[in-house]
VOGUVEX-373000 format. One record per residue (C-alpha): x negated, y, z; residue number from 1. Coordinates in Angstrom, 1 decimal. Example, Ala and Ser with C-alpha at 12.3 -4.5 7.8 and 13.67 -1.06 7.14 Angstrom:
% residues 2
+--------+--------+--------+------+
:      X :      Y :      Z : resi :
+--------+--------+--------+------+
:  -12.3 :   -4.5 :    7.8 :    1 :
:  -13.7 :   -1.1 :    7.1 :    2 :
+--------+--------+--------+------+
% end
This chain:
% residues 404
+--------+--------+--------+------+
:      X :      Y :      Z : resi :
+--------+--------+--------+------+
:  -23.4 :   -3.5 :  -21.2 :    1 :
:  -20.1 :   -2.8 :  -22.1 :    2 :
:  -19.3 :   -1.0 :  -25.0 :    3 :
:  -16.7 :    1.2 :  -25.0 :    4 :
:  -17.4 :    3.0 :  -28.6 :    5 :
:  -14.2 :    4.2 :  -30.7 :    6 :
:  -16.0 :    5.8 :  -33.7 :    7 :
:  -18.6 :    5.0 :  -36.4 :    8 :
:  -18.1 :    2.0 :  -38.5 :    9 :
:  -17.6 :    1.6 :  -42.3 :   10 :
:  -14.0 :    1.7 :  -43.6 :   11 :
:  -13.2 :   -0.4 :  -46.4 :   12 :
:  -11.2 :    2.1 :  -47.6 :   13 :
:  -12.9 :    2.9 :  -51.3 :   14 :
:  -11.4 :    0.3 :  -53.0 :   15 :
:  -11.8 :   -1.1 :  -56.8 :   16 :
:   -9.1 :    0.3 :  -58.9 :   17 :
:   -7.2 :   -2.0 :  -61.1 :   18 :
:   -5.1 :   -1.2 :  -63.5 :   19 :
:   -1.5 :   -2.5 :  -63.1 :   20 :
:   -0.3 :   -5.3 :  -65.2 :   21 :
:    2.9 :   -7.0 :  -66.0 :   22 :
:    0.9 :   -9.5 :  -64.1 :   23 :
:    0.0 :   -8.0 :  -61.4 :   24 :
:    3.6 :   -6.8 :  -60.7 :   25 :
:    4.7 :  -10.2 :  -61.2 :   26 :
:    2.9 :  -10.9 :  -58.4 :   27 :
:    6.1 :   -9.1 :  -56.0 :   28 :
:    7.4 :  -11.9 :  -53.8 :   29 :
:    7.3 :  -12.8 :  -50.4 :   30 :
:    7.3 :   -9.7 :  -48.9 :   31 :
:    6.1 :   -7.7 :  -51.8 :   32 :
:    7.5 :   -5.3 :  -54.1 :   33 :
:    5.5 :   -3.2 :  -56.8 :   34 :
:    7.1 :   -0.1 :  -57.2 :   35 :
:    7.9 :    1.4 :  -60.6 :   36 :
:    5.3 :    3.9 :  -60.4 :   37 :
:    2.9 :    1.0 :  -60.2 :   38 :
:    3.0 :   -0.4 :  -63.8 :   39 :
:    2.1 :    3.4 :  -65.1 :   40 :
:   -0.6 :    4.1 :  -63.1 :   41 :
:   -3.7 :    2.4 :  -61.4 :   42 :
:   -2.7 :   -0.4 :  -58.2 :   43 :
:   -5.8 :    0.5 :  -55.8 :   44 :
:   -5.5 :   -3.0 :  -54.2 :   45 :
:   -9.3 :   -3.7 :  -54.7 :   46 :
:   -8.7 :   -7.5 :  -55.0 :   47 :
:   -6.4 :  -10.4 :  -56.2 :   48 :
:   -3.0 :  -10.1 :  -53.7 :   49 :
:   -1.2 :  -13.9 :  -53.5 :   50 :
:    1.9 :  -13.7 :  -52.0 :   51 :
:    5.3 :  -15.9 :  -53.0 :   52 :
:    8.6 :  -16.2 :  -51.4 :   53 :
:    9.9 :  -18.7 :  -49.7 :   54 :
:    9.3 :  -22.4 :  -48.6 :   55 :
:    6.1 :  -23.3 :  -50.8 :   56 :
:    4.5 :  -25.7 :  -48.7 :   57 :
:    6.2 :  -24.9 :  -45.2 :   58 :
:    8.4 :  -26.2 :  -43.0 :   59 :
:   11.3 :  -23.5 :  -43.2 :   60 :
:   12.1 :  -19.9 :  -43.4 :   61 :
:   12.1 :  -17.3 :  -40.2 :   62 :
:   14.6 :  -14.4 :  -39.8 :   63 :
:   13.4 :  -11.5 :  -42.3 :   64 :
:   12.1 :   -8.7 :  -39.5 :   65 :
:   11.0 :  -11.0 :  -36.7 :   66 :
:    7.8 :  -12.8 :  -37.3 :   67 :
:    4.9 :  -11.4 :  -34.9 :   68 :
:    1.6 :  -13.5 :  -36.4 :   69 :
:    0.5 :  -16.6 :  -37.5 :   70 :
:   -2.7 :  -18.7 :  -36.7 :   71 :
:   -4.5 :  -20.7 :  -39.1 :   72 :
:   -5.4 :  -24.8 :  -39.1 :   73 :
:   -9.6 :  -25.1 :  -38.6 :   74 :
:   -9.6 :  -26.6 :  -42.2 :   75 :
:   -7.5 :  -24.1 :  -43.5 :   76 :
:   -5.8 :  -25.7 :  -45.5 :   77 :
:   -2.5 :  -24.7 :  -43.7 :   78 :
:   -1.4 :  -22.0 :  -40.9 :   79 :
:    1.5 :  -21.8 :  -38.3 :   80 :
:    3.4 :  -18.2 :  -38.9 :   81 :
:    5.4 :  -17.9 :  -35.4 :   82 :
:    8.4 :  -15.3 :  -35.0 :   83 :
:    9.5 :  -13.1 :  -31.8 :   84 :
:   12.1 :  -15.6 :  -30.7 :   85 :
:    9.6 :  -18.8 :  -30.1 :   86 :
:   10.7 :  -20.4 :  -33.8 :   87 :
:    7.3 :  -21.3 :  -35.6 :   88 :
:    6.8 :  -23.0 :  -39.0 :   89 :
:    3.6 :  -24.9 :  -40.5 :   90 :
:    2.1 :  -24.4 :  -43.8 :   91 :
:    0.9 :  -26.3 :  -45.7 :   92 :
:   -1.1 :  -29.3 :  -43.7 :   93 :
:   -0.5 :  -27.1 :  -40.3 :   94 :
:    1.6 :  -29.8 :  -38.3 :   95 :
:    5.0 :  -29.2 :  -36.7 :   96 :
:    4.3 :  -29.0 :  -32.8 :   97 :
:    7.5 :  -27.6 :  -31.9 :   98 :
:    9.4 :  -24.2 :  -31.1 :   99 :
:   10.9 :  -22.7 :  -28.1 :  100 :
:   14.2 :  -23.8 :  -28.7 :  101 :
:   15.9 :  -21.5 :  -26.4 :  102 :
:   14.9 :  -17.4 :  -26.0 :  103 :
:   12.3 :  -16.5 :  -23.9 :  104 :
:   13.0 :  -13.8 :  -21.4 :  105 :
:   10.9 :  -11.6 :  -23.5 :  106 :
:    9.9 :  -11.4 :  -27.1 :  107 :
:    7.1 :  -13.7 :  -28.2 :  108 :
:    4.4 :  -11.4 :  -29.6 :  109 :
:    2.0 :  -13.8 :  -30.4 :  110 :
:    0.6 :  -17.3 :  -31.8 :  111 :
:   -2.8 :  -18.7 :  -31.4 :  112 :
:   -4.3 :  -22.2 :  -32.4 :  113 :
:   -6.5 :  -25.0 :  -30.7 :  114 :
:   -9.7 :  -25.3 :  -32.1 :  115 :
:   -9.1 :  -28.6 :  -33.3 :  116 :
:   -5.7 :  -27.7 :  -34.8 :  117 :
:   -3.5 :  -30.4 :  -33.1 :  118 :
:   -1.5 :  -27.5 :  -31.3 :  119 :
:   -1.0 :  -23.9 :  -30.7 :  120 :
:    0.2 :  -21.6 :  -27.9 :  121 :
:    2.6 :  -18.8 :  -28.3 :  122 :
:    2.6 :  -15.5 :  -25.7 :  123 :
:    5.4 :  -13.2 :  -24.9 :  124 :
:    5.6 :  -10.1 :  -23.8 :  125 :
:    5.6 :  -10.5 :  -19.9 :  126 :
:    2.7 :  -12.6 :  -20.1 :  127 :
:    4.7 :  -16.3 :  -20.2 :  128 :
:    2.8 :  -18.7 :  -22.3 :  129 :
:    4.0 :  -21.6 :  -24.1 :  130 :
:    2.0 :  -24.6 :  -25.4 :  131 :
:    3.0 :  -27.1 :  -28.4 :  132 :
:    1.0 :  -30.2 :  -29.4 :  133 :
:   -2.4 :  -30.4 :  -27.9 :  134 :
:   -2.6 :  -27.1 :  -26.3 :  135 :
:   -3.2 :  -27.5 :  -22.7 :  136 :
:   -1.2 :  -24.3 :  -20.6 :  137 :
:   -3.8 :  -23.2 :  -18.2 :  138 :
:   -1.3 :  -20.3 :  -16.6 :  139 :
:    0.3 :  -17.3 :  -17.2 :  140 :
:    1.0 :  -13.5 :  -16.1 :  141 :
:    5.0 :  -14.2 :  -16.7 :  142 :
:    5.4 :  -13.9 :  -12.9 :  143 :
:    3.1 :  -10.8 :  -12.3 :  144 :
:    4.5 :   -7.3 :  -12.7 :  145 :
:    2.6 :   -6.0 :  -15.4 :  146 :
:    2.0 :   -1.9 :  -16.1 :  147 :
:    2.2 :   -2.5 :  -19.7 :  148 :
:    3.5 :   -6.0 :  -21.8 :  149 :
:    1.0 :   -8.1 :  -23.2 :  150 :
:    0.2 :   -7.7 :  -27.2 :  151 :
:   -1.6 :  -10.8 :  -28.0 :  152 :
:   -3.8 :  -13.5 :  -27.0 :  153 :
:   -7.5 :  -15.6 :  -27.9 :  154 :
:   -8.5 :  -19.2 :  -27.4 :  155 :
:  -11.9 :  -20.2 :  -25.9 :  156 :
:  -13.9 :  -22.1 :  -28.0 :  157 :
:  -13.5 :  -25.6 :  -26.3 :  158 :
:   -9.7 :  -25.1 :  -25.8 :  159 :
:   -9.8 :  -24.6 :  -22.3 :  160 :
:   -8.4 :  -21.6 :  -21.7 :  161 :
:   -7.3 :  -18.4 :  -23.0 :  162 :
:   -7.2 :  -14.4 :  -22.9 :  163 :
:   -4.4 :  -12.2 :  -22.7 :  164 :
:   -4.4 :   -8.6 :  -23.9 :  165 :
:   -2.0 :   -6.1 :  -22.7 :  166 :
:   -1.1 :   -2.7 :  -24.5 :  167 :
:   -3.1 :   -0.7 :  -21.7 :  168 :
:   -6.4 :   -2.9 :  -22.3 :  169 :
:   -5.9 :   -5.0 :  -19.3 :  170 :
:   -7.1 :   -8.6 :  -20.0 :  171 :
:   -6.3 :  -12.0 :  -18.3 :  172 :
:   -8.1 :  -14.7 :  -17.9 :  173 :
:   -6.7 :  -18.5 :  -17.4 :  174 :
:   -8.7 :  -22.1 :  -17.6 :  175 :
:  -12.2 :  -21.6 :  -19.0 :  176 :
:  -11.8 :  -18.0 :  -20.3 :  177 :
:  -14.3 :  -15.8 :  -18.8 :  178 :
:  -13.6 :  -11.9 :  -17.6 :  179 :
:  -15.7 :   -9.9 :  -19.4 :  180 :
:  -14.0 :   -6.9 :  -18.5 :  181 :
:  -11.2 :   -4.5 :  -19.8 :  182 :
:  -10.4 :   -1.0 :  -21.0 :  183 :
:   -7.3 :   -1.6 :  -18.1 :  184 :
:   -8.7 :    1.6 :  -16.4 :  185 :
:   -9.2 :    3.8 :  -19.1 :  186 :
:   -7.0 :    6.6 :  -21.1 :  187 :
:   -6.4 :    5.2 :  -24.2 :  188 :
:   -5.6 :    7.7 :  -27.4 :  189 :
:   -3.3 :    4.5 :  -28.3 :  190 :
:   -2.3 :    1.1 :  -26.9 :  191 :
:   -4.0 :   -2.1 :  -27.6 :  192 :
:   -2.2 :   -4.7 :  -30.4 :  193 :
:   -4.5 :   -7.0 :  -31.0 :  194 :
:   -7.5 :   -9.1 :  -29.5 :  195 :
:  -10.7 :  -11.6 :  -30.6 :  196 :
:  -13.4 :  -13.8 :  -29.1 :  197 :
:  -16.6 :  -14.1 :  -30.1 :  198 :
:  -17.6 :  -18.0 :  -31.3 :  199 :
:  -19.2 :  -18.9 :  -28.2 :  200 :
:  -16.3 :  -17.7 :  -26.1 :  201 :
:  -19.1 :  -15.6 :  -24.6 :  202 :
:  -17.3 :  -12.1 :  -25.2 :  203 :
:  -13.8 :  -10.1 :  -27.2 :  204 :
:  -13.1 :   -7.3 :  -28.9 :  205 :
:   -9.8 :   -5.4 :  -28.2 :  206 :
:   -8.1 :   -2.7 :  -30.8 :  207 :
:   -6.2 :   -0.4 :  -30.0 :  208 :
:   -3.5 :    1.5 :  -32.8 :  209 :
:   -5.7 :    4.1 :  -33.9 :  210 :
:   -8.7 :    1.7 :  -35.1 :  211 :
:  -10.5 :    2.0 :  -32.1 :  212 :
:  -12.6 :   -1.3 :  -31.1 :  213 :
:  -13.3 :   -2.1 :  -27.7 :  214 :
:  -16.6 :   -4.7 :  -26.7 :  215 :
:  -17.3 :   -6.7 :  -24.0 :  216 :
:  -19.5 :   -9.6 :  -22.9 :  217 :
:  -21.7 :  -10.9 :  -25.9 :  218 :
:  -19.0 :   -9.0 :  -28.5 :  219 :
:  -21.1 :   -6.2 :  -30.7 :  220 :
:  -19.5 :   -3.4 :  -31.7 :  221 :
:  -19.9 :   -2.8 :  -35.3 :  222 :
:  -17.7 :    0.4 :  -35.7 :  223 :
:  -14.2 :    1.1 :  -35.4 :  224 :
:  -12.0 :    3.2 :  -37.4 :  225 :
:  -10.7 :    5.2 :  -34.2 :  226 :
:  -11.8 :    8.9 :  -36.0 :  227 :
:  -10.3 :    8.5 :  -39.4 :  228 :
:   -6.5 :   10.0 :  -40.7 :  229 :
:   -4.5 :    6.4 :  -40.8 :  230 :
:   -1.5 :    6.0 :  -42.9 :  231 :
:    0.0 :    3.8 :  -41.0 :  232 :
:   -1.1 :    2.1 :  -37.6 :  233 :
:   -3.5 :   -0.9 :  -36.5 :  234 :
:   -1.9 :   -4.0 :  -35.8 :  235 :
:   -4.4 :   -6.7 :  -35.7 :  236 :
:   -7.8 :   -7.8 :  -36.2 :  237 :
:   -9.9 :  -10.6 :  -37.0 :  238 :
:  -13.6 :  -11.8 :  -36.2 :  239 :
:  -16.1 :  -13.4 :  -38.5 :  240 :
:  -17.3 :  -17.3 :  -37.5 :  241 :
:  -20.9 :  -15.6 :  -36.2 :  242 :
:  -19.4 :  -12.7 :  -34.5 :  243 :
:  -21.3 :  -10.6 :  -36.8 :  244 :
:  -18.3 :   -8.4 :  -37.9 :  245 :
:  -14.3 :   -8.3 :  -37.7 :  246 :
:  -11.7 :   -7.1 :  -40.0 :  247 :
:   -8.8 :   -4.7 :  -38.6 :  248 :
:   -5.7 :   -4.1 :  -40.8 :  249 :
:   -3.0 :   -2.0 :  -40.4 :  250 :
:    0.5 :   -2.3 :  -41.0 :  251 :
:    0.6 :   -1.6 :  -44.5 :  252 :
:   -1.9 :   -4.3 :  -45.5 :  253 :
:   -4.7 :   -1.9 :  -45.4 :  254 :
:   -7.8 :   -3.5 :  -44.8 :  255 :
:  -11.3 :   -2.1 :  -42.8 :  256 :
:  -14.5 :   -3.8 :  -42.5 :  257 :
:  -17.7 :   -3.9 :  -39.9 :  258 :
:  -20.7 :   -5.9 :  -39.4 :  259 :
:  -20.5 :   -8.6 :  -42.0 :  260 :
:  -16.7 :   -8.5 :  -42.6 :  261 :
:  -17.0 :   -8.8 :  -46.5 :  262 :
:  -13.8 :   -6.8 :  -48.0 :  263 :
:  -11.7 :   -9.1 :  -50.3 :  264 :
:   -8.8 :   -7.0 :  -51.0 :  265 :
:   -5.9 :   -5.4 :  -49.1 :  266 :
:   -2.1 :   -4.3 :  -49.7 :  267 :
:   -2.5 :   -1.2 :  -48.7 :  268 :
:   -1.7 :    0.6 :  -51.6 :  269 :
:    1.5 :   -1.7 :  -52.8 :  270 :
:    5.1 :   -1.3 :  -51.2 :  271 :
:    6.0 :   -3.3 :  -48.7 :  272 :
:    9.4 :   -5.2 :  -47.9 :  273 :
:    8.2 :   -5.2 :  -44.5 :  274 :
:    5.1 :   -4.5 :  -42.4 :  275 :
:    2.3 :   -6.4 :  -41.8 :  276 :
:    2.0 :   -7.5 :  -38.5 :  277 :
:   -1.3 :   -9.8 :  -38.0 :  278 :
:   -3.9 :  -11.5 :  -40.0 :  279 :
:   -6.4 :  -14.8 :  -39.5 :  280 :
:   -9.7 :  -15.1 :  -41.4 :  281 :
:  -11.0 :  -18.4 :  -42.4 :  282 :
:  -14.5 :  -19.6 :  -40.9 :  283 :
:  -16.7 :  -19.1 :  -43.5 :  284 :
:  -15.8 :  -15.6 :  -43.5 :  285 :
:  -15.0 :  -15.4 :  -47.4 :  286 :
:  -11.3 :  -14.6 :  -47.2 :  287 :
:   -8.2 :  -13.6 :  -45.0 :  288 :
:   -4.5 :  -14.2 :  -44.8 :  289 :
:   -2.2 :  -11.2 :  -43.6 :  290 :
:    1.3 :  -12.4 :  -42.4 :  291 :
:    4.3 :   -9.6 :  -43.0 :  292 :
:    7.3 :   -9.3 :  -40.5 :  293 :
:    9.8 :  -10.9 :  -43.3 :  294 :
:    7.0 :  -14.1 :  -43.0 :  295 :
:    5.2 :  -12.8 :  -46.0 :  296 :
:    1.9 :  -13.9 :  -46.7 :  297 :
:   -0.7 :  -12.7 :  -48.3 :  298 :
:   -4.1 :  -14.2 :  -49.2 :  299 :
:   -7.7 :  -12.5 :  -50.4 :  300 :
:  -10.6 :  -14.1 :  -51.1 :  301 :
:  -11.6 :  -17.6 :  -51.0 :  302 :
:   -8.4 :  -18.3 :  -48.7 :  303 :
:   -5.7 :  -20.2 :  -50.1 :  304 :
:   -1.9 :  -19.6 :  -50.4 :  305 :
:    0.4 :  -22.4 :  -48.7 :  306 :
:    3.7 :  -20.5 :  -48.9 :  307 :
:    5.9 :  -18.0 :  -46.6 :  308 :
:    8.2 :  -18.4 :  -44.3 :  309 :
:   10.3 :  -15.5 :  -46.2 :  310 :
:   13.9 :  -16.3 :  -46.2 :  311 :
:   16.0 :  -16.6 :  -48.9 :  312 :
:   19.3 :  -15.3 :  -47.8 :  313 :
:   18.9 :  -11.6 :  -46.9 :  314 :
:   19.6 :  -10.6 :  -43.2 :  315 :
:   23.4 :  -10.5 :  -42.0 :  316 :
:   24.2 :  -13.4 :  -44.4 :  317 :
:   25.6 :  -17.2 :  -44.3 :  318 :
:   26.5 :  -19.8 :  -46.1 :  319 :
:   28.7 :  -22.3 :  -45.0 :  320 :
:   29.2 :  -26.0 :  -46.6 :  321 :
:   32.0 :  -28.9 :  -45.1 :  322 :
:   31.3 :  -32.5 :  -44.5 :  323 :
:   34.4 :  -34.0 :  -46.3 :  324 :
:   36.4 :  -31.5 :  -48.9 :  325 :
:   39.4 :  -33.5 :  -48.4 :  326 :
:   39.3 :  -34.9 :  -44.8 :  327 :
:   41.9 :  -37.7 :  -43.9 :  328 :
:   44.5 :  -36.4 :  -41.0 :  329 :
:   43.1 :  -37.3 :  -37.7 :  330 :
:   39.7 :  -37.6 :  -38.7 :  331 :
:   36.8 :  -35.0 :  -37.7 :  332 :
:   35.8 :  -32.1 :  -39.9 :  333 :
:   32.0 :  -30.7 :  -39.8 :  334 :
:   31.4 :  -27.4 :  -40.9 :  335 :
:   27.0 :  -26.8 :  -41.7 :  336 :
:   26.1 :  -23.4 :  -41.3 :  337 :
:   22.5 :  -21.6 :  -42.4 :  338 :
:   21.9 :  -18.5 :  -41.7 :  339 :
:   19.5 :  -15.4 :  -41.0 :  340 :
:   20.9 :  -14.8 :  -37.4 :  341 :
:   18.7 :  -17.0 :  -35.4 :  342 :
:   19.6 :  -18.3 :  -31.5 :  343 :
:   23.3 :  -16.5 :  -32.2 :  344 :
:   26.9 :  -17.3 :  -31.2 :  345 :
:   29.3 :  -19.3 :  -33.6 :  346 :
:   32.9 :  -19.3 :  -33.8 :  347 :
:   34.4 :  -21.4 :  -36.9 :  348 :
:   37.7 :  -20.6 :  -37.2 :  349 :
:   39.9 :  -23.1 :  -39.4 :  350 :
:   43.5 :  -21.5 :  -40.2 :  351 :
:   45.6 :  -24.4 :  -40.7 :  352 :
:   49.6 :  -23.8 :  -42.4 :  353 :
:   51.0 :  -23.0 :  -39.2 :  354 :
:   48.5 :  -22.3 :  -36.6 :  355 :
:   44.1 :  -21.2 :  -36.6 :  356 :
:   42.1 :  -22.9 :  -34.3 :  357 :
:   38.6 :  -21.8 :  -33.3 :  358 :
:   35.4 :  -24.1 :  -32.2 :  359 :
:   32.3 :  -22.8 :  -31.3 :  360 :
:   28.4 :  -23.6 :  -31.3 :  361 :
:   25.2 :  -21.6 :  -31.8 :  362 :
:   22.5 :  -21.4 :  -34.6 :  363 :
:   19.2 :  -22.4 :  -33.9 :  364 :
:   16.0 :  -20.4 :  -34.4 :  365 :
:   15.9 :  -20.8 :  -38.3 :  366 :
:   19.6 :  -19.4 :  -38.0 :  367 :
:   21.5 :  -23.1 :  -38.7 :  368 :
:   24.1 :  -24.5 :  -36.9 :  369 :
:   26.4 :  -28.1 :  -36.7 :  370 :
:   29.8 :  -27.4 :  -35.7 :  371 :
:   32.5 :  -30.3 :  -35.5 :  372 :
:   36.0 :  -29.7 :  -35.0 :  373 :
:   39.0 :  -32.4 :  -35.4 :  374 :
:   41.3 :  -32.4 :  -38.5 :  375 :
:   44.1 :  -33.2 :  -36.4 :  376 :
:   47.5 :  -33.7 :  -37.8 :  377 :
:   47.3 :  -30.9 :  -40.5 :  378 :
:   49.5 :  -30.2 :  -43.2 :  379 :
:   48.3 :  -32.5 :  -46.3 :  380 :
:   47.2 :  -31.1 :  -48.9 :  381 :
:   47.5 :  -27.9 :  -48.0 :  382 :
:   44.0 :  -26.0 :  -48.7 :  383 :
:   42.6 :  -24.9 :  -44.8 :  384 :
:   40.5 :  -22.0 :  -44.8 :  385 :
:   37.6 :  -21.5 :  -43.1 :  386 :
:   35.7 :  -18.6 :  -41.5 :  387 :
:   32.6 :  -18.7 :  -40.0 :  388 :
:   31.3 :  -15.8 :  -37.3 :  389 :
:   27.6 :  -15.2 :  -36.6 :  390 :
:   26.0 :  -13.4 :  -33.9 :  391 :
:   29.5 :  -11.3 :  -33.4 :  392 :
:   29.7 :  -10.3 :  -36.3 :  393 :
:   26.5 :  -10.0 :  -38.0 :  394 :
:   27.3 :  -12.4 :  -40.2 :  395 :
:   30.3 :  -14.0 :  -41.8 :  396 :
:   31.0 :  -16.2 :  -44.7 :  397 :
:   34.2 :  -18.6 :  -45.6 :  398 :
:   35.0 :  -22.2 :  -47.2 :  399 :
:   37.9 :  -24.1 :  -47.2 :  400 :
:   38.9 :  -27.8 :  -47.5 :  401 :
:   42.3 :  -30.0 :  -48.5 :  402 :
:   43.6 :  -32.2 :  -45.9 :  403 :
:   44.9 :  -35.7 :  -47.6 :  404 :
+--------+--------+--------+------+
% end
């Protein structure tokens, strides 16, 4: 029988108070920041918080505000964190599969990995899915008219198919998954963000903003945090490796536990750069990773730390470097751009001694572009300054070279 629940349940909300530390505030990077108040008085964090910023062991950095979730490797021993434009980077032995490359029509919203972790899929908001590495597409809802968009996605346990959840509970089914049912048809106090399946692929849970847990098929329903006074919303949850239990945090890092979801720690009570947006736990149900917006990460428990994808140039920002400082006339000029403006127009404008030219291009999903222009028979040497345009406006920054 279905249940359809949205009360009872154990928070994990009485937490161990620590008292704050040089220490401990040293601990404010990637995505973290202790506030002042927090070295004179007690950090209820109840557990060790590891978080760093950016790089570590990953691949890149994602555009700070944009990262939707991240998906971990079946070792873990690495995770993908994947942000709303398609872009994803691997941690630490999480392989690179492969980003969108160009925008979807709608925001990604989420990621999700193959069991064997040789690939993941990523789902946007109109229901298109997109598969990377050994993830097989079995189908999509981004040609159906949908009431409500689509807030994340579950892999069977074989690899052969996948759910998607919508915000009004509706659930889709494609390959293997089975329809266990959906809360589609019912008047929900808040929409559904999040989704999990149970081991077996037998069953899922769907949460909805409030805390409020929805069962179906062989998923129990261990409680739900859908009658308590939030600070801030639910975002995501995660099940344990038996399906005896699931964590749900919210978007401040706050943490709640059912069943046998064991409570390792939480941000809930530190400030926050940005919101947390999702979370993973590892299979032997001794730890989790919450990922923040800015591609913060945060480990608890046995669950270890690989790096962020936080970037290191605040948002609105570039930097801009030249092939050749003192080009020959004639000759080619290549101007390297990184930025925080991902999948954005480019317009370098060079402003020789008696004329500006522009050239354009486009970053790519980490926010770099190549642009190559000609030299052309410019006054020698006479310094050439450059100016670089991102995403009309949202980011400038300027160089120059010496024409010889």
């Amino acid at each position: 029988m279905t249940s359809l629940e949205r009360h009872g349940g154990r928070p994990a909300t009485t937490l161990v108070t620590l008292v704050a530390s040089v220490a401990l505030v040293a601990l404010a990077l990637g995505g973290l920041m202790a506030s002042s108040a927090s070295v004179a008085s007690a950090i209820s964090a109840g557990g060790d918080v590891v978080g760093h910023a950016g790089g570590g062991n990953c691949s890149g950095f994602l555009p700070p505000g944009t990262v939707v979730g991240m998906a971990a490797t079946p070792d873990d021993r690495g995770y993908w964190i994947g942000d709303a434009t398609g872009d994803v980077v691997g941690c630490g032995d999480a392989g690179g599969f492969g980003s969108l490359g160009v925008a979807p029509n709608q925001s990604v919203v989420g990621i999700a990995a193959t069991p064997d972790g040789g690939g993941y899929l990523l789902v946007a908001a109109d229901g298109g899915v997109f598969s990377f590495g050994d993830a097989i597409f079995h189908g999509s809802a981004g040609n159906i008219p949908l009431n409500q968009p689509v807030v994340g996605m579950a892999v069977t346990a074989d690899g052969g198919g996948y759910w998607l959840a919508a915000a009004d509970g509706g659930v889709f089914t494609y390959g293997d998954a089975i329809f266990h049912g959906s809360a589609g048809n019912l008047p929900l106090n808040q929409p559904v963000v999040g989704m999990a399946a149970t081991a077996d692929g037998g069953g899922y849970w769907l949460v909805a903003a409030d805390g409020g847990v929805f069962t179906y098929g062989d998923a129990i329903f261990h409680g739900s945090a859908g009658n308590l006074p939030l600070n801030q919303p639910v975002v995501g949850m995660a099940a344990t490796a038996d399906g005896g239990g699931y964590w749900l945090v919210a978007s401040d890092g706050g943490i709640f536990t059912y069943g046998d979801a064991i409570f390792h720690g939480s941000t809930g009570n530190i400030l926050l750069n940005q919101p947390v947006v999702g979370m993973e736990g590892n299979g032997a149900g001794s730890g989790y990773r919450l990922v923040a917006a800015d591609g913060g990460v945060f480990t608890f428990g046995s669950s270890p730390f690989f790096g962020s994808a936080v970037s290191p140039l605040p948002l609105g920002v570039c930097v801009v470097s030249m092939s050749n400082p003192s080009p020959p006339r004639g000759s080619n000029e290549t101007a390297t751009i990184r930025s925080t403006v991902a999948s954005a127009p480019v317009i370098v404008t060079a402003n020789f001694k008696f004329h500006a030219a522009s050239f354009g291009g486009a970053t790519d999903g980490s926010g770099n572009a190549v642009v190559t222009f000609p030299v052309g028979h410019a006054q020698v040497h006479t310094p050439v300054g450059v100016t670089v345009n991102v995403g009309n406006g949202t980011a400038t920054c300027r160089t120059s070279f010496t024409p010889r």
